[in-house]
C-alpha positions as CSV (number, residue, x, y, z in Angstrom):
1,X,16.6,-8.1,37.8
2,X,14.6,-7.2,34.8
3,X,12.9,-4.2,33.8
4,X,10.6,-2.7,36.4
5,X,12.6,-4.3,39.4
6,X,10.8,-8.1,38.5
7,X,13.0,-10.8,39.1
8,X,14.3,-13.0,36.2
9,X,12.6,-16.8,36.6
10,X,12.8,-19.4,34.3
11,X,10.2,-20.9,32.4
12,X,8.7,-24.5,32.6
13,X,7.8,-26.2,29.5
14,X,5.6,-29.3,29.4
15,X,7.4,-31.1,26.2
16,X,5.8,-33.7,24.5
17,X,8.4,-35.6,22.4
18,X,5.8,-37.9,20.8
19,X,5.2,-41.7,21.3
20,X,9.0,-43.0,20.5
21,X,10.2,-42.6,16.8
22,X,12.5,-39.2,17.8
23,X,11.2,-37.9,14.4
24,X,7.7,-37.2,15.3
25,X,9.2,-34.3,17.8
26,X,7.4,-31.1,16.6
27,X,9.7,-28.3,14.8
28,X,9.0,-26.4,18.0
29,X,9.4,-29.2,20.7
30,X,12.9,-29.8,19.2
31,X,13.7,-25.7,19.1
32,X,12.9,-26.0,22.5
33,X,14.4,-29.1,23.9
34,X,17.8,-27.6,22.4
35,X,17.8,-24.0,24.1
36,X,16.7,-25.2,27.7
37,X,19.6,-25.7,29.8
38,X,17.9,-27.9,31.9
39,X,15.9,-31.1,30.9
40,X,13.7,-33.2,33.4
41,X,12.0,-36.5,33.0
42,X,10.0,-39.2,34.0
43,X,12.1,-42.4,35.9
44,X,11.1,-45.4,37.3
45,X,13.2,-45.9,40.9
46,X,16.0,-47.8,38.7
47,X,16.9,-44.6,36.5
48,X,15.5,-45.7,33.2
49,X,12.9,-43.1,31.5
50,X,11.6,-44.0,27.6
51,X,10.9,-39.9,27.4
52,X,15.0,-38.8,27.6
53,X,15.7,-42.5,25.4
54,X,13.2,-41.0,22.7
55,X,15.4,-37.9,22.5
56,X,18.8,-39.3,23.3
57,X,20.0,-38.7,19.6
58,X,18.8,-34.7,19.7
59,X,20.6,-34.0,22.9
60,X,23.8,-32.1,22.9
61,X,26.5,-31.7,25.7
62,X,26.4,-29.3,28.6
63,X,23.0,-29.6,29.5
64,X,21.6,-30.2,33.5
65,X,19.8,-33.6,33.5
66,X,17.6,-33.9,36.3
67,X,15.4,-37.3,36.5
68,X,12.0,-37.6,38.5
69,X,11.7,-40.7,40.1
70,X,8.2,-42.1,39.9
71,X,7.2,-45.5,41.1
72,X,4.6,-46.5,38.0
73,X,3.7,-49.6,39.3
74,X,2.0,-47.3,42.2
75,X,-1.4,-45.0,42.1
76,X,-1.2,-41.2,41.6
77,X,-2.3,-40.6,45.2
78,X,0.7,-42.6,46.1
79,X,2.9,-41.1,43.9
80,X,1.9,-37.9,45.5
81,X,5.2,-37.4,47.4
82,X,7.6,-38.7,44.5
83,X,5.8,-35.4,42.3
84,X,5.8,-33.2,45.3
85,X,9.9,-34.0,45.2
86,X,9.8,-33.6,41.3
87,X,8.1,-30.0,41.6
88,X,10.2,-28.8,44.6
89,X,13.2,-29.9,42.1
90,X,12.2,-28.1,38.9
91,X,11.3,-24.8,41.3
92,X,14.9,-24.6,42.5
93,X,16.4,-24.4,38.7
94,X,13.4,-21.5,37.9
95,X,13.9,-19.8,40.7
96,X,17.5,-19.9,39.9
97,X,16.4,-18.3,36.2
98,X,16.7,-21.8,34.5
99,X,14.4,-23.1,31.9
100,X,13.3,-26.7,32.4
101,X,12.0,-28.7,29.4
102,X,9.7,-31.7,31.3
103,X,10.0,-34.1,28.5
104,X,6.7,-36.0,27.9
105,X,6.2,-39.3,26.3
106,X,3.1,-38.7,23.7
107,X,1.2,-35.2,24.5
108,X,1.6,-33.9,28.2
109,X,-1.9,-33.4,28.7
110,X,-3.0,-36.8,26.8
111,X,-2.7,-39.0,29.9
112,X,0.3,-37.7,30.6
113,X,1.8,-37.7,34.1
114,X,3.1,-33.9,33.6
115,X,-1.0,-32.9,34.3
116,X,0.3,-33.8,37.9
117,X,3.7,-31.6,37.5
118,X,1.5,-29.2,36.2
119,X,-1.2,-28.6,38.9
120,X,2.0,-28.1,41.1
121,X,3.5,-25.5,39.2
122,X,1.5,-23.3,37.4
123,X,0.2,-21.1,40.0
124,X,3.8,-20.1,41.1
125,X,6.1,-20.1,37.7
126,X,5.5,-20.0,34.3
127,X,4.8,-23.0,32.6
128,X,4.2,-23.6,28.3
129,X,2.6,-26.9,27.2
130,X,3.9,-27.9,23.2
131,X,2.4,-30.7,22.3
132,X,3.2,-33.8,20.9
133,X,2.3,-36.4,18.7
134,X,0.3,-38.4,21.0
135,X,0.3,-42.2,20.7
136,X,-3.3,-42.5,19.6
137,X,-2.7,-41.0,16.3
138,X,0.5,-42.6,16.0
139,X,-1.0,-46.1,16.6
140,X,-4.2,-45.0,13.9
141,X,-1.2,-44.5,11.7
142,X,0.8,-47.2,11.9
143,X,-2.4,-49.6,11.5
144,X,-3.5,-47.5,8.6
145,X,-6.8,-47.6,10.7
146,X,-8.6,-44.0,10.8
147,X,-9.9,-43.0,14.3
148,X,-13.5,-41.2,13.0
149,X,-14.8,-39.9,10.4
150,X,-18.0,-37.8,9.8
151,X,-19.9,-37.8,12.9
152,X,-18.3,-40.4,14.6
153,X,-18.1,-40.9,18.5
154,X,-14.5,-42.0,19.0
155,X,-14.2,-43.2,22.6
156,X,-10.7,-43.8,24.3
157,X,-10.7,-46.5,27.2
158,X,-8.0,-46.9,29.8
159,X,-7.8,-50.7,29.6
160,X,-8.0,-50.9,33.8
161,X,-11.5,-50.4,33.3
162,X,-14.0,-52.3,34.6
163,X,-15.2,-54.9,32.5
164,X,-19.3,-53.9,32.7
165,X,-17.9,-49.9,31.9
166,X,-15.8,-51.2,28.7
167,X,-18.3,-53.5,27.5
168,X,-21.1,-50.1,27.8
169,X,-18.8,-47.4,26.6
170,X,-17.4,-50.4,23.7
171,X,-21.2,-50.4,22.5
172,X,-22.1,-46.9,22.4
173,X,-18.9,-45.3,20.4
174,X,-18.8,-45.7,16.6
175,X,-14.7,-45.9,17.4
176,X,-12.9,-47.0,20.0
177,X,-8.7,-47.2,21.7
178,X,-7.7,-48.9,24.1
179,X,-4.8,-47.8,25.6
180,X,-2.3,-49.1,28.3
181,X,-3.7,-53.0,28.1
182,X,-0.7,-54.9,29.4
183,X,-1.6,-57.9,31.8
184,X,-5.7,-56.4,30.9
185,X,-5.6,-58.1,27.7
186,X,-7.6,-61.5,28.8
187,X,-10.3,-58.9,29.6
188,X,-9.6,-56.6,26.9
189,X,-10.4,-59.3,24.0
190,X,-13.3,-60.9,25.8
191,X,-15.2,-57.8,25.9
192,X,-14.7,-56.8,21.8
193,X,-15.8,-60.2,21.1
194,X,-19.1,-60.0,24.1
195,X,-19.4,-56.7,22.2
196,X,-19.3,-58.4,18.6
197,X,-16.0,-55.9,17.8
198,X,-13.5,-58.3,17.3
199,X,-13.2,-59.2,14.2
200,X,-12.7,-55.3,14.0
201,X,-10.2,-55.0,16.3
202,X,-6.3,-53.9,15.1
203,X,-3.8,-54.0,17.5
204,X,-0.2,-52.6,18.1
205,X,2.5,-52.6,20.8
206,X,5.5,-50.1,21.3
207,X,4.5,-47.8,18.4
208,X,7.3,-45.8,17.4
209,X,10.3,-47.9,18.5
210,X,12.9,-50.1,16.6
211,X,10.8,-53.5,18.5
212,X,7.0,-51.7,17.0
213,X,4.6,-54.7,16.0
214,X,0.9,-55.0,15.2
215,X,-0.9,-58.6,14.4
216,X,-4.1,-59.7,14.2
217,X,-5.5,-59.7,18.1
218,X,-5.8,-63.3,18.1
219,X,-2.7,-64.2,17.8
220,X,-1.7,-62.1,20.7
221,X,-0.4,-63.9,23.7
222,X,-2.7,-63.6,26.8
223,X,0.8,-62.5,29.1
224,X,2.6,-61.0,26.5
225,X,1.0,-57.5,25.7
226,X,3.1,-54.9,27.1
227,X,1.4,-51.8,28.8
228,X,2.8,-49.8,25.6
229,X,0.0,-51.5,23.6
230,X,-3.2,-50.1,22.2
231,X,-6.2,-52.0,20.2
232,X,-8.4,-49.7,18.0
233,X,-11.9,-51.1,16.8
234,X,-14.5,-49.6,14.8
235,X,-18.2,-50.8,14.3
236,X,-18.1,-50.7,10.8
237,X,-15.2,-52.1,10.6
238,X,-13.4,-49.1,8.4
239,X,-14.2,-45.2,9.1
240,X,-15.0,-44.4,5.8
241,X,-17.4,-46.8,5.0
């Protein structure tokens, strides 16, 4: 018990371990993801998570792994069970007076599936977000393509979009990413060329891992983009100018 007759809980950190190079964890996140005795993460229903490989080389023995099985290839509402199973698991190690570092691909609130962990948790335990880098400012910098400058608009667009929204949103942001394109990249490239951005465009796939790649979008394969890809366009071309 602690002072004043409260009972001991743990703590639930939201970790973000940044987009995959396992440099880019933050000072902090790594401080962290060494003291918690419990680590959770993101799986898909065969057991492989990209968060715990990002941080594989950082881990040490003796700590309590505890996967959350998500299906990605389903919608949220969906998914609503698989997080209600994830929550339920991480409450029994804090009640128990565990921490649990929730590792995070990118930033957990930057389209990160931990929002969902989150709105589960918070009201009951206490929960810390550290962020990360996220995988927008790691794809600017691996392009050497600034987002905005000045008073730029810098719009991000999930690449499931429809095509009509894209194209409108495309035309009224000085800067633009596009983010999780996989099998949308047929649509992707015709709207930066309907919306006269292609020549613009820069584009990059798995940013942060040993098989990272960028190339000019035209010589990207229609069925090859991966949903770890992003394109980044800006109307003039560079932010600066």
């Amino acid at each position: 018990m602690a002072e004043g007759g409260k009972r001991l809980t743990g703590t639930v950190y939201g970790l973000g371990v940044g987009p995959g190079d396992p440099d880019l964890i933050t000072v902090k996140g790594l401080r962290i993801l060494e003291a918690a005795p419990v680590i959770a993460y993101p799986a898909t229903m065969e057991g492989e998570s990209t968060a715990r490989a990002i941080v594989d080389t950082h881990l040490g023995n003796g700590k309590t792994e505890l996967p959350l099985f998500i299906d990605i290839s389903a919608g949220h509402a969906a998914n609503a069970p698989n997080y209600d199973k994830a929550a339920a698991a991480i409450s029994a190690h804090l009640e128990a007076g565990r921490d649990v570092a929730v590792l995070c691909e990118g930033d957990p609130f930057f389209y990160g599936s931990f929002s969902y962990l989150f709105a589960r948790l918070a009201e009951d335990w206490p929960v810390e977000v550290v962020p990360g880098v996220s995988s927008l400012t790691a794809c600017a910098a691996a392009l050497g393509a600034p987002l905005a400058a000045g008073g730029d608009i810098l719009t991000v667009l999930p690449a499931s979009l429809d095509e009509k929204v894209l194209r409108q949103r495309m035309e009224e942001a000085d800067g633009v990413a596009i983010i999780k394109i996989g099998r949308h990249f047929p649509k992707i490239a015709k709207v930066l060329e309907d919306a006269g951005l292609l020549a613009n465009a820069r584009y990059v796939e798995r940013v942060g891992f040993a098989d990272e790649r960028s190339l000019p979008i035209t010589e990207v394969k229609a069925d090859e983009a991966p949903y770890f890809s992003m394109v980044l366009a800006h109307h003039r071309g560079e932010a600066w100018k």
